[in-house]
C-alpha positions as CSV (number, residue, x, y, z in Angstrom):
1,X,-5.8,-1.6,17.4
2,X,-3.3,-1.0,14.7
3,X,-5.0,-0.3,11.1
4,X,-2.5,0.3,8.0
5,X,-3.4,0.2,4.5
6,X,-2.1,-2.3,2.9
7,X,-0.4,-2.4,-0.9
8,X,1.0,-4.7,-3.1
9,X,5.4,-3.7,-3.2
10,X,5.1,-3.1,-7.0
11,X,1.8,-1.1,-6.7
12,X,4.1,1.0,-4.6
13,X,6.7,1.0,-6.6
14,X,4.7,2.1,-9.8
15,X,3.4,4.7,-7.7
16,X,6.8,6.2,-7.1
17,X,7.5,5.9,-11.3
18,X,4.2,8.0,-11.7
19,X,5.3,10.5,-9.3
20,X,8.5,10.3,-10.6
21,X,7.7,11.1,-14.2
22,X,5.5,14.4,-12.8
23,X,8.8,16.1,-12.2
24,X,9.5,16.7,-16.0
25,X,5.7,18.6,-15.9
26,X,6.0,22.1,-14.7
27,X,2.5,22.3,-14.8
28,X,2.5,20.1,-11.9
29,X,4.4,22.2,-9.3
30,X,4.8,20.0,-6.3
31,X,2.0,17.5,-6.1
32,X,1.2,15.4,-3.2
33,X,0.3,11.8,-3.4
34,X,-0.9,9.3,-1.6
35,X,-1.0,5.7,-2.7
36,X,-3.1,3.4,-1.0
37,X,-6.4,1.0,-1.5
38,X,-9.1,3.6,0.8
39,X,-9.5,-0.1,2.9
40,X,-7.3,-0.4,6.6
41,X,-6.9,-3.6,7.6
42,X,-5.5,-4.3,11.1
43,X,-2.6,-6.8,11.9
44,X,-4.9,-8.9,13.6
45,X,-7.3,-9.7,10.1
46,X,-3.6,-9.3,8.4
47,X,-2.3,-12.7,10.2
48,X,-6.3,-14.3,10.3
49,X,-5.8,-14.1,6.3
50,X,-2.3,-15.4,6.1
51,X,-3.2,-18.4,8.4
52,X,-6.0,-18.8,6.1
53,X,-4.0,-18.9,3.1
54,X,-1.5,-20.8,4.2
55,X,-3.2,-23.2,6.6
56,X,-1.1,-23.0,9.4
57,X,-1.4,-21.3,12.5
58,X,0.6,-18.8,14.2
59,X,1.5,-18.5,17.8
């Protein structure tokens, strides 16, 4: 089974602007990030909750 964690495109993108933004710092040094919720979901409960939403099913 095939478990990603999902996030939202503009979480992501924000993400990238906050790491982004550290350069200027040279406190920082180079920092390693990882953006993500802490929940996997697998594709399988990823296309159960968009048939859900969208009441139709999927072949």
């Amino acid at each position: 089974m095939i478990v990603r964690d999902y996030i939202h495109v503009v979480d992501l993108a924000d993400g990238h602007i906050a790491a982004l933004c550290k350069l200027d710092d040279p406190k920082t040094g180079c920092e390693v990030y990882n953006l993500g919720t802490g929940k996997g979901t697998s594709v399988l409960e990823m296309v159960a909750a968009f048939e859900q939403a969208s009441g139709k099913v999927t072949d």
